[in-house]
C-alpha positions as YAML, in Angstrom:
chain: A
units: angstrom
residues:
- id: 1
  name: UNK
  ca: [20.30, -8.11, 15.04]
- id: 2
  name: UNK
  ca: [16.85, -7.75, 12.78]
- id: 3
  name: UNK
  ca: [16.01, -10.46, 10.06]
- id: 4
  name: UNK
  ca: [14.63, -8.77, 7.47]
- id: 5
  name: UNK
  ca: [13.00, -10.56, 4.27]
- id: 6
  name: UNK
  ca: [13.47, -8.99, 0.93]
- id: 7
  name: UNK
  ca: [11.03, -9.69, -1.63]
- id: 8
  name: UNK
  ca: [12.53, -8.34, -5.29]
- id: 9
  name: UNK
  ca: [9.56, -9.33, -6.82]
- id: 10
  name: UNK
  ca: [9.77, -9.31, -10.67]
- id: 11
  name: UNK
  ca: [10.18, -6.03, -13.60]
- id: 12
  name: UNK
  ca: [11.29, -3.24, -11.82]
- id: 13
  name: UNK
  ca: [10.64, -4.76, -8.38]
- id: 14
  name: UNK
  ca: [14.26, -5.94, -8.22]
- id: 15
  name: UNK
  ca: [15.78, -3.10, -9.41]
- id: 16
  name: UNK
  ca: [14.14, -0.57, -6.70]
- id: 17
  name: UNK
  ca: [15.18, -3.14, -4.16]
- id: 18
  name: UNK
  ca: [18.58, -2.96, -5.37]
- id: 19
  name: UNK
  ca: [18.76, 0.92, -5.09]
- id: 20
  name: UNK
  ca: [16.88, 0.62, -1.73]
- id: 21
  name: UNK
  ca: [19.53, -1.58, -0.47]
- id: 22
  name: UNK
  ca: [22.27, 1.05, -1.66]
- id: 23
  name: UNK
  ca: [20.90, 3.04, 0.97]
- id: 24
  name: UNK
  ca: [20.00, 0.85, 3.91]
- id: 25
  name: UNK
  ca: [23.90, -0.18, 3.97]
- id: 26
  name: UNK
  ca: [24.61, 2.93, 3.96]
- id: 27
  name: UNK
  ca: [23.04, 3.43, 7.56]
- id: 28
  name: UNK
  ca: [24.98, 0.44, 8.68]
- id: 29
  name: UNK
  ca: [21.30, -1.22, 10.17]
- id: 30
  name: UNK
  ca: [22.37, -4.20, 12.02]
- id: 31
  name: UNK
  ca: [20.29, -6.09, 10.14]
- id: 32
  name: UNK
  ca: [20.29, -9.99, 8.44]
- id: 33
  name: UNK
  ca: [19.14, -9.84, 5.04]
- id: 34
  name: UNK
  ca: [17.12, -12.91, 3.33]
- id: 35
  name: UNK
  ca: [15.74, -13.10, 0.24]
- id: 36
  name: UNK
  ca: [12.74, -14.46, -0.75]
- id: 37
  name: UNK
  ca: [10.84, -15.65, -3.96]
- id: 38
  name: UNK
  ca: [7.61, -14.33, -5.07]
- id: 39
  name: UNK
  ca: [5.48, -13.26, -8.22]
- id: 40
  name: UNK
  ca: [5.54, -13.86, -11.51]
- id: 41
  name: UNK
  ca: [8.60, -16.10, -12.12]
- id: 42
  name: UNK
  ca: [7.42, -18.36, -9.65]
- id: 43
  name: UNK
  ca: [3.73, -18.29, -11.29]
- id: 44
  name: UNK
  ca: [4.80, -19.07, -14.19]
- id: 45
  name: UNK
  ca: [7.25, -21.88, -13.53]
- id: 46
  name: UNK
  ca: [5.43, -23.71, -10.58]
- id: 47
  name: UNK
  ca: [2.23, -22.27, -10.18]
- id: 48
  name: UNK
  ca: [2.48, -20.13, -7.27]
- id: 49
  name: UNK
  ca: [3.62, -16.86, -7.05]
- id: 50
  name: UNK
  ca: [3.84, -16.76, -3.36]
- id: 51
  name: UNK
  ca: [5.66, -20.07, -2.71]
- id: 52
  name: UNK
  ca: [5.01, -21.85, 0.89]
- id: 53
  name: UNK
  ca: [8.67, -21.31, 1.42]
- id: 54
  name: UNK
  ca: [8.63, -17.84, 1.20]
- id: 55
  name: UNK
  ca: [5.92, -17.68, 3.61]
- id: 56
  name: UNK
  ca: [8.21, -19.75, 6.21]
- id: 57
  name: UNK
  ca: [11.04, -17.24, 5.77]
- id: 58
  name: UNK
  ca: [8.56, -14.67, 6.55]
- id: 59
  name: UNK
  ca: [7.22, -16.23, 9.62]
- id: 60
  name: UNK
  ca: [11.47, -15.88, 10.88]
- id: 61
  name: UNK
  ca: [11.86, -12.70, 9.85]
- id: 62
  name: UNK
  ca: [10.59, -9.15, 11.84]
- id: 63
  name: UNK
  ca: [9.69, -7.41, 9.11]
- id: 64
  name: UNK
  ca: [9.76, -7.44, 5.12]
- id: 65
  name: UNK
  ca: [10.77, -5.10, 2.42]
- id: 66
  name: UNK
  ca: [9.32, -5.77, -0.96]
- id: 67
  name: UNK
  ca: [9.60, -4.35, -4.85]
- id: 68
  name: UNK
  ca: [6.82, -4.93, -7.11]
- id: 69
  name: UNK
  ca: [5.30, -8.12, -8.41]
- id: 70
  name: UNK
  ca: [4.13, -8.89, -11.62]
- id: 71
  name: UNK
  ca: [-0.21, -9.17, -12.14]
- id: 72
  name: UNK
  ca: [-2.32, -10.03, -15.28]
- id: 73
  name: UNK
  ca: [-6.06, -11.58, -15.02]
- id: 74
  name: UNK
  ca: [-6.88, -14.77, -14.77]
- id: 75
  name: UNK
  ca: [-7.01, -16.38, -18.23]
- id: 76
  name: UNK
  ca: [-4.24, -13.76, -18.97]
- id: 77
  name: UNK
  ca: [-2.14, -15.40, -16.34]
- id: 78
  name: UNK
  ca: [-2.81, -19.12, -17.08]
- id: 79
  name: UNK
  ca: [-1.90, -19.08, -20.54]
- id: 80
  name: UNK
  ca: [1.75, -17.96, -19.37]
- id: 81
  name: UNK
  ca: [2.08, -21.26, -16.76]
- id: 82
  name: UNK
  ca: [4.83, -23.73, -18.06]
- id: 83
  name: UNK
  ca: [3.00, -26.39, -20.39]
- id: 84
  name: UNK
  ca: [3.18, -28.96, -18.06]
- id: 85
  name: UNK
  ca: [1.38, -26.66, -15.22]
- id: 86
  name: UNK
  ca: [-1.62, -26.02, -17.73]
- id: 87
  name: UNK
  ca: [-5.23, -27.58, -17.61]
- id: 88
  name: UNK
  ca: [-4.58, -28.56, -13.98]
- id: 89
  name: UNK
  ca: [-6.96, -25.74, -12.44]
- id: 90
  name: UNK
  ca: [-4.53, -23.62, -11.34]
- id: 91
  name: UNK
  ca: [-5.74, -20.13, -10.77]
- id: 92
  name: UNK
  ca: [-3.54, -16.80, -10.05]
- id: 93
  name: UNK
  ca: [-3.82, -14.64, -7.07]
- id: 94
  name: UNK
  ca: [-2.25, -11.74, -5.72]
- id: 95
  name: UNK
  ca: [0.63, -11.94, -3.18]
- id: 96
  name: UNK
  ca: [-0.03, -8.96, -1.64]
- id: 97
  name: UNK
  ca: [-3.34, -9.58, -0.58]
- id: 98
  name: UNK
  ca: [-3.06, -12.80, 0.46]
- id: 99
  name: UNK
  ca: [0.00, -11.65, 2.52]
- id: 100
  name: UNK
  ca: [-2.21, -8.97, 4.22]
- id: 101
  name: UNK
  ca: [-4.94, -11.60, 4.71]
- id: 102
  name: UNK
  ca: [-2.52, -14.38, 5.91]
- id: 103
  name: UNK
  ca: [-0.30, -12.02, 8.09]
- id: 104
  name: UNK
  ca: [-3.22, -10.05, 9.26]
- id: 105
  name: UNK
  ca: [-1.54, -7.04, 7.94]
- id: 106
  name: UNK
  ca: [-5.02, -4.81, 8.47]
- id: 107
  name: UNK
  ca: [-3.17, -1.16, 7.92]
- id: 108
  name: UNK
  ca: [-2.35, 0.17, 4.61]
- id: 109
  name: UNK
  ca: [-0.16, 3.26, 6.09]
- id: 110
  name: UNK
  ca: [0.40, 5.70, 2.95]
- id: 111
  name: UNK
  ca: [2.01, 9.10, 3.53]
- id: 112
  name: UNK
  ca: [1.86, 11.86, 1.20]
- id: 113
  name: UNK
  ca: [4.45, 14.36, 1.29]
- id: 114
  name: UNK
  ca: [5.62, 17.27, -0.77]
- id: 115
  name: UNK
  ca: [9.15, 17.56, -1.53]
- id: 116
  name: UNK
  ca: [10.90, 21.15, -2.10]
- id: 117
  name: UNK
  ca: [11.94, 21.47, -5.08]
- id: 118
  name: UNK
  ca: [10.08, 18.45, -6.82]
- id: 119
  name: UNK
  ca: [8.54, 19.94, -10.44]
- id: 120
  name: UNK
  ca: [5.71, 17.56, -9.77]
- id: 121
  name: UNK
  ca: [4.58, 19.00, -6.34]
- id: 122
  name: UNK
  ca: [0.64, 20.36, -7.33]
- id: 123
  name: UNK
  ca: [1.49, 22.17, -3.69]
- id: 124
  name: UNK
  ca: [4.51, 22.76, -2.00]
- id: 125
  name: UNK
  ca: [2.50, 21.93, 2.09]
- id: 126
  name: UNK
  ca: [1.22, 18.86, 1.47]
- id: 127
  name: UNK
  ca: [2.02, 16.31, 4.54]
- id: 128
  name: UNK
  ca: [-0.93, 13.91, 5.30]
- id: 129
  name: UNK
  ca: [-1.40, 10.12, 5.80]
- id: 130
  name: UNK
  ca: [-3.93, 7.91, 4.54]
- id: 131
  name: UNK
  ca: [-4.82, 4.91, 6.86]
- id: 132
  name: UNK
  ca: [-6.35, 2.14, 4.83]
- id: 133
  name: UNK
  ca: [-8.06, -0.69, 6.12]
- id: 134
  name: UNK
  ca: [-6.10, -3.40, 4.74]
- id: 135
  name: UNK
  ca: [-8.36, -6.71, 4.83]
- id: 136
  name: UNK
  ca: [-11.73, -6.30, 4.86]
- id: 137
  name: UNK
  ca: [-14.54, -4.18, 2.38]
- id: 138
  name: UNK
  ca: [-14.57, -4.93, -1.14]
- id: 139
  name: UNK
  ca: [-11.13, -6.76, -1.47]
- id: 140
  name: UNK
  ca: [-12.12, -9.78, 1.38]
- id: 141
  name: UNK
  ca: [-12.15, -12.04, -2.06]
- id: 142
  name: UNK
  ca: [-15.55, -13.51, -1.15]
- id: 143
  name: UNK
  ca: [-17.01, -13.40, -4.69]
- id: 144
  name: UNK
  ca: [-19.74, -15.39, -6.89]
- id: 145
  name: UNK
  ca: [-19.84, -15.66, -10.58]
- id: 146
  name: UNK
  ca: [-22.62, -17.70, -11.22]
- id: 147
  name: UNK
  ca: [-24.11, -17.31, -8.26]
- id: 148
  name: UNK
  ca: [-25.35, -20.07, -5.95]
- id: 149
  name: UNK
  ca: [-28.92, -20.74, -5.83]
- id: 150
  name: UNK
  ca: [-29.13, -20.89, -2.48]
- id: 151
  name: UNK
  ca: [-27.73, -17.26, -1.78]
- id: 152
  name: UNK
  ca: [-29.88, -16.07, -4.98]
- id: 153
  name: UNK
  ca: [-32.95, -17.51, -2.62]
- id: 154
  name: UNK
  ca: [-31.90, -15.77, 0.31]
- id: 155
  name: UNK
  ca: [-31.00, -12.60, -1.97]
- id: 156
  name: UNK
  ca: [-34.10, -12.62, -3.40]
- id: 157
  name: UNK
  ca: [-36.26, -11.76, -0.59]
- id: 158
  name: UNK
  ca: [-34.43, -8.22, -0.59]
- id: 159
  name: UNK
  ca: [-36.77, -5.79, -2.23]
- id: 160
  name: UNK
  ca: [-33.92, -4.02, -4.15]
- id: 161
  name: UNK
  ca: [-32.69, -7.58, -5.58]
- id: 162
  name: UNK
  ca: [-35.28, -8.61, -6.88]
- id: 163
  name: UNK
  ca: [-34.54, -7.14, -10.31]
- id: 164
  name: UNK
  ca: [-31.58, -9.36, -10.86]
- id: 165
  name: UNK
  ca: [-32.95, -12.46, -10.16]
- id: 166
  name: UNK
  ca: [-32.76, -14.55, -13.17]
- id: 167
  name: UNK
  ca: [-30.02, -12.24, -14.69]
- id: 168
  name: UNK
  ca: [-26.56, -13.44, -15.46]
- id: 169
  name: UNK
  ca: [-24.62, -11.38, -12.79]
- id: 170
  name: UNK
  ca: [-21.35, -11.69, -10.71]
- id: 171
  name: UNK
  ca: [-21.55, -10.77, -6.82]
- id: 172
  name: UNK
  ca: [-18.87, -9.22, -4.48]
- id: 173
  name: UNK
  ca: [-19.35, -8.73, -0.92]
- id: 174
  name: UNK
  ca: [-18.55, -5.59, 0.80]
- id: 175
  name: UNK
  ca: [-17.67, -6.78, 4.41]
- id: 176
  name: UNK
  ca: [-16.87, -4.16, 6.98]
- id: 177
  name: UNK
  ca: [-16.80, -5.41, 10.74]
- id: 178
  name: UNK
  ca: [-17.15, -3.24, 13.74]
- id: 179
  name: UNK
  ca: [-13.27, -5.20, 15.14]
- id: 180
  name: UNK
  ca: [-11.97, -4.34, 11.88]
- id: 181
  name: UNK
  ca: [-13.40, -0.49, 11.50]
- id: 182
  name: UNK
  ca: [-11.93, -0.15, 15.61]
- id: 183
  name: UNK
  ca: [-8.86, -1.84, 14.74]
- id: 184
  name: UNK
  ca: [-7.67, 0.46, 11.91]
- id: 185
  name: UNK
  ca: [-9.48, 4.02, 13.00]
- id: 186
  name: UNK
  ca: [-7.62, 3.43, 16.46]
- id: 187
  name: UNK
  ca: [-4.64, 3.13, 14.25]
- id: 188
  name: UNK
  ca: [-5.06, 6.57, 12.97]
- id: 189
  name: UNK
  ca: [-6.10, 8.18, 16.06]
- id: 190
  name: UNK
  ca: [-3.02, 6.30, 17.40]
- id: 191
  name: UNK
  ca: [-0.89, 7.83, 15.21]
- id: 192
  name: UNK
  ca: [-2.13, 11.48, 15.23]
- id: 193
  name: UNK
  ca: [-1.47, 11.62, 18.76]
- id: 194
  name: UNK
  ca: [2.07, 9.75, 18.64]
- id: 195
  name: UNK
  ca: [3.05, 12.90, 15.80]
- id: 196
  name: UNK
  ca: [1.06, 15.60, 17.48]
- id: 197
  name: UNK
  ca: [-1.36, 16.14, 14.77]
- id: 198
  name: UNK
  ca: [-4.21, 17.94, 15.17]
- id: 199
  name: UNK
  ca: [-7.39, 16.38, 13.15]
- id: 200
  name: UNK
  ca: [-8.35, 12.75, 11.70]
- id: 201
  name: UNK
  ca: [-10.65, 13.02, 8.85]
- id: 202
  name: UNK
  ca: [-12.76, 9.69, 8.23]
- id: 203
  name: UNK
  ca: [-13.44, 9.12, 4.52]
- id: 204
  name: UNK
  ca: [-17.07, 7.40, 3.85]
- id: 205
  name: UNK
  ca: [-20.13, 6.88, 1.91]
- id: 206
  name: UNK
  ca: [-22.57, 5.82, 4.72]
- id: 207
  name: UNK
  ca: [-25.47, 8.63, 3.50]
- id: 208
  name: UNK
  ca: [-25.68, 5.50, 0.47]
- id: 209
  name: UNK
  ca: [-23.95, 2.29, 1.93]
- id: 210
  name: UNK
  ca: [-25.63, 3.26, 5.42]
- id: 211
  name: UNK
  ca: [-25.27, -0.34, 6.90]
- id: 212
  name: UNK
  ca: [-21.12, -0.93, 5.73]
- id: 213
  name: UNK
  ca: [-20.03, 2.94, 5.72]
- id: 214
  name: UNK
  ca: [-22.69, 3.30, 8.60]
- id: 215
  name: UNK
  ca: [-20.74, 1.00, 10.91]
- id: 216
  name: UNK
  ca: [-17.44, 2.42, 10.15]
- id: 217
  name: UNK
  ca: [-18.49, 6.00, 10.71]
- id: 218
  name: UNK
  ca: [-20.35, 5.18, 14.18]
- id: 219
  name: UNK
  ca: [-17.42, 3.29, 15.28]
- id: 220
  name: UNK
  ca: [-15.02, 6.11, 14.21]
- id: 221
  name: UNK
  ca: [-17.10, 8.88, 16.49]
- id: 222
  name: UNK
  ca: [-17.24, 6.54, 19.60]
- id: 223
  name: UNK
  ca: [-13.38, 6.04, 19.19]
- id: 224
  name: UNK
  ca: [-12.85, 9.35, 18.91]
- id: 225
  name: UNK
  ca: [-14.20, 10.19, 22.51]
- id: 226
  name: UNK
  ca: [-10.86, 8.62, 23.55]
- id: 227
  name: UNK
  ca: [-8.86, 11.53, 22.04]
- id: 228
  name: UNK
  ca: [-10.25, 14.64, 22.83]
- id: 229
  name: UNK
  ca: [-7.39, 16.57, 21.98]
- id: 230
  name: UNK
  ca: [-7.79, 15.10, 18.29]
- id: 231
  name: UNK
  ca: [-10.46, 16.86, 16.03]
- id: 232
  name: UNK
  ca: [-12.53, 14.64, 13.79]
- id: 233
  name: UNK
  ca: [-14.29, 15.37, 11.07]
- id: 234
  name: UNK
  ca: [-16.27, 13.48, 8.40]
- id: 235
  name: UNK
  ca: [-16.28, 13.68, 4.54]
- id: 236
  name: UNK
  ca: [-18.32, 11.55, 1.52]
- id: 237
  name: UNK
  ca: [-15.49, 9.55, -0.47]
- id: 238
  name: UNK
  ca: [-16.90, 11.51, -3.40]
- id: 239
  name: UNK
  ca: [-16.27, 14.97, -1.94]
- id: 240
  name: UNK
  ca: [-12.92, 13.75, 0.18]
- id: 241
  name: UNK
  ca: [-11.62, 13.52, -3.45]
- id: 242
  name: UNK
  ca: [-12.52, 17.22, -5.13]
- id: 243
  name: UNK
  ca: [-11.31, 18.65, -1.31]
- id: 244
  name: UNK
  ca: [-8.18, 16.71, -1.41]
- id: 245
  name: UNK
  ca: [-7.32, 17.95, -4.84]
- id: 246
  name: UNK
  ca: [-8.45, 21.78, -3.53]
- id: 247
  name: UNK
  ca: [-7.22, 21.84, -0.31]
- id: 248
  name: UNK
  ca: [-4.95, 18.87, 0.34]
- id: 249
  name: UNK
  ca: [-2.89, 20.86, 2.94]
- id: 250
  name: UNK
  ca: [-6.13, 21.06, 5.32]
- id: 251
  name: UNK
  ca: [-5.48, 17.34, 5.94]
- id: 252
  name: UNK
  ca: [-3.38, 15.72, 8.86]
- id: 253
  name: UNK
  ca: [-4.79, 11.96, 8.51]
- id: 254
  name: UNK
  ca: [-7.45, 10.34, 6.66]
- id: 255
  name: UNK
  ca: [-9.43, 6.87, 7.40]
- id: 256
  name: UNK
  ca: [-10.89, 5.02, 5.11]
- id: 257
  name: UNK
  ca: [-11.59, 1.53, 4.09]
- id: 258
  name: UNK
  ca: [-10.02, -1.15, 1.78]
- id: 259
  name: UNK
  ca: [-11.22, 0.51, -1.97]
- id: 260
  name: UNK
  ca: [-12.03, 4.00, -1.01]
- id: 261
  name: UNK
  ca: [-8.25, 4.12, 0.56]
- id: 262
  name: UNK
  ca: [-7.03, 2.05, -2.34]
- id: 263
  name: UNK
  ca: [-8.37, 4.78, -4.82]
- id: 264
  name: UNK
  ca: [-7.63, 8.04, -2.57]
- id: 265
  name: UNK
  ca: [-4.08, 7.07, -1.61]
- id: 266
  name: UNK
  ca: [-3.22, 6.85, -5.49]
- id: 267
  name: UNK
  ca: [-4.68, 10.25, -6.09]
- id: 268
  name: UNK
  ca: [-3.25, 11.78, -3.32]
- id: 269
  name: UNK
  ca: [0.22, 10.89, -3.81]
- id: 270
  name: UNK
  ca: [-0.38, 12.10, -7.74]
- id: 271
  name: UNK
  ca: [-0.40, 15.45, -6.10]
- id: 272
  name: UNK
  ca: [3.23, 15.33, -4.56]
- id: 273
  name: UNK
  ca: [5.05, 13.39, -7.74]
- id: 274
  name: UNK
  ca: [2.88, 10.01, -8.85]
- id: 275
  name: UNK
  ca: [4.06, 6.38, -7.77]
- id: 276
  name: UNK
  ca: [7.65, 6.87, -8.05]
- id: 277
  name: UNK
  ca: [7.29, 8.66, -4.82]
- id: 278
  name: UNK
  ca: [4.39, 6.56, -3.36]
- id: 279
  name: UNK
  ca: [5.35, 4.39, -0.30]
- id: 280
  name: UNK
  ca: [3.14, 2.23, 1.69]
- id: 281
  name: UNK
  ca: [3.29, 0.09, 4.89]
- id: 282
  name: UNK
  ca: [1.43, -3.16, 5.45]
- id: 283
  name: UNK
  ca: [1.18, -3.07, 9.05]
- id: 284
  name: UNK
  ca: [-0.59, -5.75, 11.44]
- id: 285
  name: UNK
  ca: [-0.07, -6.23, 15.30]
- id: 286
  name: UNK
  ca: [2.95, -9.19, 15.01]
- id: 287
  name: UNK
  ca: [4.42, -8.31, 11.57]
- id: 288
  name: UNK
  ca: [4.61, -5.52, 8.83]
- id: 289
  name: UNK
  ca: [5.49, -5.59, 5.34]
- id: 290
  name: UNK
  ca: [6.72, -2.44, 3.06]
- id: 291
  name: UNK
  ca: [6.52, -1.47, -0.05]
- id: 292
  name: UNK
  ca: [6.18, 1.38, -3.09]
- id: 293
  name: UNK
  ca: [2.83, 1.55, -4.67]
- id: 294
  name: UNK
  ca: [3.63, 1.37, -8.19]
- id: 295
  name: UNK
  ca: [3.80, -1.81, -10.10]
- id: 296
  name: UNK
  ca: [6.28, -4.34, -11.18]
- id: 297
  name: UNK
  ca: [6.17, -1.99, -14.96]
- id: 298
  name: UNK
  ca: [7.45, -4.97, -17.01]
- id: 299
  name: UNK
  ca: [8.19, -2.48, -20.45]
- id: 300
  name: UNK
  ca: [11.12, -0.88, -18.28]
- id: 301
  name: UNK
  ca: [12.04, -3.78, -16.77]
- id: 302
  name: UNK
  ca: [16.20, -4.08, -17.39]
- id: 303
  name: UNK
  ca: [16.61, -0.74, -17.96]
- id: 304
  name: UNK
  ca: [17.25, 1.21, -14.70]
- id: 305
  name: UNK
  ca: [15.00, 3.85, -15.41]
- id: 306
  name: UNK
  ca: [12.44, 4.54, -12.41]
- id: 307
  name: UNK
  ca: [12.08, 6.30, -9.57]
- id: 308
  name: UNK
  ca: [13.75, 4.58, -6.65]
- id: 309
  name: UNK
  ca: [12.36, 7.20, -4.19]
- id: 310
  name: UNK
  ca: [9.25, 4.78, -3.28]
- id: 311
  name: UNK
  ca: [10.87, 1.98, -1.95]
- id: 312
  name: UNK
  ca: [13.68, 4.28, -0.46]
- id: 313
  name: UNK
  ca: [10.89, 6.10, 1.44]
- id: 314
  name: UNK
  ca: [9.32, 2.22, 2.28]
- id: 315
  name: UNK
  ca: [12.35, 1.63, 4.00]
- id: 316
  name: UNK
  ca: [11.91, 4.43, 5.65]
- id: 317
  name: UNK
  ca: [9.13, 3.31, 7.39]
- id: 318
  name: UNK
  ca: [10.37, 0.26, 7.61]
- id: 319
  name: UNK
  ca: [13.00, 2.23, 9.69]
- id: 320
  name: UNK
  ca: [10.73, 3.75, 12.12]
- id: 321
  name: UNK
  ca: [8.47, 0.85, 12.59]
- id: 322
  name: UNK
  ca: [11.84, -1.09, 13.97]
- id: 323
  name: UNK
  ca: [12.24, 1.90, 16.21]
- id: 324
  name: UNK
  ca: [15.41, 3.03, 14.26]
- id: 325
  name: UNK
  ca: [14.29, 6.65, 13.93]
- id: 326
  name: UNK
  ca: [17.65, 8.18, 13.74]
- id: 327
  name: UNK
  ca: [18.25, 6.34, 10.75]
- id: 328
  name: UNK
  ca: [15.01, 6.82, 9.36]
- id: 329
  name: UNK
  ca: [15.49, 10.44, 9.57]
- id: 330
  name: UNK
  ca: [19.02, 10.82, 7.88]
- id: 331
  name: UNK
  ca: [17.39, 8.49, 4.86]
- id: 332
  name: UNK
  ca: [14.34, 10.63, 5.21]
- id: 333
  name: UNK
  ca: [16.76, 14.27, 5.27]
- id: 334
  name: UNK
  ca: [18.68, 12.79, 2.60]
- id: 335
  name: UNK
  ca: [15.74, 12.33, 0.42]
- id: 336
  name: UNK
  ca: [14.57, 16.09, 0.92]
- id: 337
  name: UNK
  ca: [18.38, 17.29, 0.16]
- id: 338
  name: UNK
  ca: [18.47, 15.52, -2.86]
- id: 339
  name: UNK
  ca: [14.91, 16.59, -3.99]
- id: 340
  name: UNK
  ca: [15.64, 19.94, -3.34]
- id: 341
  name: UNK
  ca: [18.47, 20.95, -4.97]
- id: 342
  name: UNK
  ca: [17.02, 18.98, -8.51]
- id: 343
  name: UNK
  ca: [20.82, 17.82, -9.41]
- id: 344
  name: UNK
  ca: [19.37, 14.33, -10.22]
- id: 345
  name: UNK
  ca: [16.25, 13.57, -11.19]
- id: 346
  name: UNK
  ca: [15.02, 10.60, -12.71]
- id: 347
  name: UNK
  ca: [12.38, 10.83, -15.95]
- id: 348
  name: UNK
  ca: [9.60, 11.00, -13.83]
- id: 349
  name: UNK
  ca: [10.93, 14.41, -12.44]
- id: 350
  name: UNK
  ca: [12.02, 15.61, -15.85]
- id: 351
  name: UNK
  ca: [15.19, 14.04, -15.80]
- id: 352
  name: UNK
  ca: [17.83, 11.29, -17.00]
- id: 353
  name: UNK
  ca: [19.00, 9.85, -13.64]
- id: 354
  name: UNK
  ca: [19.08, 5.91, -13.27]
- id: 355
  name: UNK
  ca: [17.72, 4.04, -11.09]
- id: 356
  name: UNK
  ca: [20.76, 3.41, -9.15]
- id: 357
  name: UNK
  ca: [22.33, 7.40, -9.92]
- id: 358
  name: UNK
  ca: [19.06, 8.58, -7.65]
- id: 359
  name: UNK
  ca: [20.11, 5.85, -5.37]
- id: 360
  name: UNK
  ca: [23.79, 7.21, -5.13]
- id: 361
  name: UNK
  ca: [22.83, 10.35, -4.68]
- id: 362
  name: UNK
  ca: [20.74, 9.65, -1.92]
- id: 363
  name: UNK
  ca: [23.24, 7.67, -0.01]
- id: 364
  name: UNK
  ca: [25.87, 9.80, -0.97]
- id: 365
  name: UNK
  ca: [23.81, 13.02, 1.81]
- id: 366
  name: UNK
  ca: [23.78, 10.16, 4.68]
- id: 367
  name: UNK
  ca: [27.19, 10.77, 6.46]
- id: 368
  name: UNK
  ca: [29.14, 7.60, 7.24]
...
């Protein structure tokens, strides 16, 4: 039997889970459920939105599935703490990153798929994943605002830096490692041969951030000596954007790092539907966490209005990362049935389907 932690999160969050879980019983997964609290209830009413319990349960558990959690900025987010919790220094983070950091969760798997008969398909053959690295680049968190003296001294003997010394400025550090760049374009290579794809496309900027994009791109063509049978090829971030938008059927797999995937995943997924189709997976070497892209969308919070198709498609791969790939597929035909004929269709997709109605329908093409 798995144990599996569910994270409802907070707006929408626990409604998608609730639809998700419509459909995971209906595959009869022998599976323990066990909830956990996280995000902006728990923020708000003791100061931490990812609770040190919740991390235990996690640390039991094989897997999680998660909703959508709650995120404001920081003076934003301290004025909503429980009067008693003010003035004491607390300061908001994300639970999602500091899962990925704390679980080691280094790939961001995102596919992108066009469903028949979706209105919101900009091409019917679209079918590609985008492999983000998940801990690393611009969203490691190591960050100065003011800035130290003694890293404005060091700073300062960089010819291009010395413009801003004096200035009022805030710093963030784009780290990119050669274990992390192996670890996550192995991943993709890995994957492309496992589905018997034909080319990985790596995603940089290294012609302008030659030492961070530099690394990532010389790691990705010595990895890709390993696969021969797998074409690479290489594309600017800038230009991987107006191609994906032209020609987003040329593409099997991209690689990318931690922003550049961040940004590129959310545009490519725009071209099969938006976010109420976007699913990702958090996945590390000991533990894996899944999820739908979009946000916790506090205005329809209550009201059973989104698209559940996100976090039914995150179960998905939460599905075939247990190895349960005969499940995973009649979730993943169901999907494509209901898509396809258009019967129900949530607002998103032009619709007035619930929440739950989508879910229904979805379990309803799994046979018992």
């Amino acid at each position: 039997m798995y144990k599996i932690a569910i994270l409802p999160g907070d707006g929408v969050g626990k409604e998608v889970i609730e639809a998700a879980m419509m459909v995971l019983e209906k595959v009869e997964l022998d599976a323990e459920y066990i909830y956990g609290d996280i995000g902006w209830e728990f923020w708000r009413k003791e100061g931490n939105p990812l609770p040190e319990r919740t991390i235990e349960l996690l640390k039991e558990t094989d897997c999680a599935l998660m909703g959508a959690i709650t995120s404001k900025p920081k003076k934003e987010a301290e004025k909503e703490l429980a009067p008693e919790l003010q003035g004491k220094g607390l300061e908001y983070y994300s639970p999602i990153v500091a899962l990925r950091q704390l679980f080691n969760l280094y790939a961001n798997i995102r596919p992108v798929k066009a469903y028949e008969g979706n209105p919101l398909n900009f091409k019917e053959n679209i079918n590609l994943v985008i492999f983000r690295e998940n801990t690393e680049g611009l969203y490691t968190g190591v960050e100065y605002r003011p800035v130290p003296e003694e890293l404005e001294e060091v700073l300062a003997k960089h010819e291009r830096y010395k413009k801003f010394v004096g200035k009022e400025k805030a710093i963030s550090l784009r780290i990119i490692s050669r274990e992390g760049a192996e670890r996550i374009v192995r991943k993709a290579f890995e994957y492309a041969r496992e589905n018997n794809l034909g080319k990985v496309t790596v995603a940089e900027k290294p012609n302008v951030l030659r030492e961070t994009s530099g690394l990532f791109v010389e790691v990705a063509r010595k990895i890709h000596e390993e696969y021969g049978e797998i074409e690479m090829d290489e594309a600017n971030i800038d230009a991987m954007a107006m191609w994906l938008i032209k020609n987003p059927e040329n593409y099997d797999v991209i690689v990318t790092s931690n922003l550049f995937g961040d940004i590129l995943s959310d545009l490519a997924n725009q071209l099969v539907g938006g976010l109420g189709f976007a699913a990702a997976g958090n996945v590390g070497d000991d533990y894996a966490l899944f999820e739908p892209v979009h946000g916790s969308a506090p205005k329809y919070a209550g009201m059973y209005k989104v698209n559940p198709i996100a976090t039914i498609r995150a179960a998905v791969m939460m599905l075939l990362y247990l190895g349960e790939r005969e499940k995973a597929e009649a979730i993943e035909y169901a999907i494509e049935e209901v898509v396809r004929e258009g019967k129900v269709r949530t607002y998103d997709m032009g619709g007035n389907a619930s929440t739950l109605e989508m879910a229904e329908a979805i379990a309803g093409k799994i046979e018992g």
